[in-house]
C-alpha positions in Angstrom: 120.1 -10.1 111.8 122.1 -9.0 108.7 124.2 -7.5 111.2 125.2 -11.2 112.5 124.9 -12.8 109.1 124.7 -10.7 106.1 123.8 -13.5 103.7 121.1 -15.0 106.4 117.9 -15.9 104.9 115.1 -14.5 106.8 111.5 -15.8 106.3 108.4 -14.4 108.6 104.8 -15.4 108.8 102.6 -12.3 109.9 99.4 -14.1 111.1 101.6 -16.8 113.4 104.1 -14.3 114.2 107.2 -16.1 113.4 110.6 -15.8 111.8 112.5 -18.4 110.2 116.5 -17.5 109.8 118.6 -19.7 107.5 122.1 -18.6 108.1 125.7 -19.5 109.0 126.3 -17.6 112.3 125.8 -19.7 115.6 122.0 -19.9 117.0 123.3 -17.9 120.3 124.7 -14.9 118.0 121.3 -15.0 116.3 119.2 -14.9 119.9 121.3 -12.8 121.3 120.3 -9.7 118.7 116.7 -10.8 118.4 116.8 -10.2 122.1 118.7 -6.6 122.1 116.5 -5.8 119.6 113.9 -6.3 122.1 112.0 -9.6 121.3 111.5 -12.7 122.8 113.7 -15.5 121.0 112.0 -19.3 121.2 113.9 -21.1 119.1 112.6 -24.0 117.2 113.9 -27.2 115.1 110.5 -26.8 113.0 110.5 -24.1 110.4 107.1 -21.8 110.3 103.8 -23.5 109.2 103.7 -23.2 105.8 100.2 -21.5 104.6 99.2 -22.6 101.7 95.4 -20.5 100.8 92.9 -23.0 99.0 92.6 -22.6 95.3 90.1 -19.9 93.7 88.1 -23.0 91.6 87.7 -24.8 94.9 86.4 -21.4 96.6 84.2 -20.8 93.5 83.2 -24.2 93.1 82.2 -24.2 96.9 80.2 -20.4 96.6 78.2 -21.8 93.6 77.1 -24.6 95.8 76.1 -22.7 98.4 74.7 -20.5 96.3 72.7 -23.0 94.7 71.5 -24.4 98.4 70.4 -20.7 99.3 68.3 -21.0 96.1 66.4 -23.7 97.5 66.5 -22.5 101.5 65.2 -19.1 101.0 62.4 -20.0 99.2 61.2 -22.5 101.4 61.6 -19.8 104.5 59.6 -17.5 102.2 56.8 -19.8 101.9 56.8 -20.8 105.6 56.7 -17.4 106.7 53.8 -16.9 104.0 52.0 -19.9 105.2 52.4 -18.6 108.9 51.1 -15.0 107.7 48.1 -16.2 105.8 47.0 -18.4 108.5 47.1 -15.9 111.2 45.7 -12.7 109.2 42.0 -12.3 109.6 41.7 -10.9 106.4 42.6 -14.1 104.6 40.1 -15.8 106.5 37.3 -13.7 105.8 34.2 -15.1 103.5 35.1 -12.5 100.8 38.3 -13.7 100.3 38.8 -15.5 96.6 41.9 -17.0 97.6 44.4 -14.1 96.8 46.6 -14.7 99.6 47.0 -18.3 98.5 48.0 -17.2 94.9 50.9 -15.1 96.9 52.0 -17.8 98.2 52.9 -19.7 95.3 53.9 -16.9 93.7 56.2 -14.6 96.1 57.6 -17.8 97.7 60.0 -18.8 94.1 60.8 -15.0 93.4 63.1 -15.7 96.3 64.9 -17.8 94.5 67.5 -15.6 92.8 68.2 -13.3 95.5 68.7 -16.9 97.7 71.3 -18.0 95.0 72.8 -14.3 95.1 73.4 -13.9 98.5 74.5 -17.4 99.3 77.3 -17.0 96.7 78.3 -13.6 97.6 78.3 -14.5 101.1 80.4 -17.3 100.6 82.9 -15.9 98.1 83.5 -13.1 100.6 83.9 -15.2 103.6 86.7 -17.4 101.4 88.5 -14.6 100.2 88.7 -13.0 104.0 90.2 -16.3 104.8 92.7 -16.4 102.0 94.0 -13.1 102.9 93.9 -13.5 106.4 96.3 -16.7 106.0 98.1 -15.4 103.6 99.0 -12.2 106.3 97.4 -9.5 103.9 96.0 -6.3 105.9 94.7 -4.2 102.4 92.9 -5.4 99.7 94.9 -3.2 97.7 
């Protein structure tokens, strides 16, 4: 391109694919070495879609939510899978029992609670920062 224009602006968006040259030389000059270059030239009057990545306080404020929702859901899985456990195991039915699987299920069902909150934030936080650098055309983290 510099060849054509050497004061031509050239922007590119990696994800999309697409150049954006801001320059003086005619649009046919500008084709014509996109195309020896061996590319296909579509030219457009719009520019390239601006990405703009959302904010890090929205992405953490929207991980902490989830996170908190995760502290509620996993628990309540934990003591539905507990409930479905006790009723079905033979030993919980049995005469002898003094109601020790019952005390497990108000007991194991909250410890679930953190690891809930943990995984729902670092689930989302990961999935929001993938998305970030996937718009903004970013192939390392480093």
């Amino acid at each position: 391109m510099h060849g054509v224009d050497p004061q031509a602006e050239i922007v590119g968006t990696i994800p999309e694919g697409l150049i954006e040259i801001r320059g003086s030389a005619a649009r046919a000059a500008y084709i014509a070495a996109i195309e020896q270059a061996g590319f296909r030239a579509m030219p457009s009057h719009r520019g390239p879609r601006r990405v703009r990545p959302r904010g890090l306080g929205r992405l953490v404020g929207r991980s902490i939510g989830w996170g908190l929702a995760w502290a509620v859901l996993l628990p309540l899985l934990g003591f539905g899978v507990m409930l479905l456990v006790i009723t079905y195991n033979p030993s919980c039915q049995a005469p002898g029992d003094s109601g020790g699987c019952y005390t497990g299920l108000f007991t194991g069902a909250p410890l679930l609670a953190l690891p809930g909150a943990i995984l729902g934030l670092f689930v989302t936080l990961m999935r929001g920062l993938r998305r970030i650098r996937h718009e903004q055309g970013i192939t390392t983290w480093f």
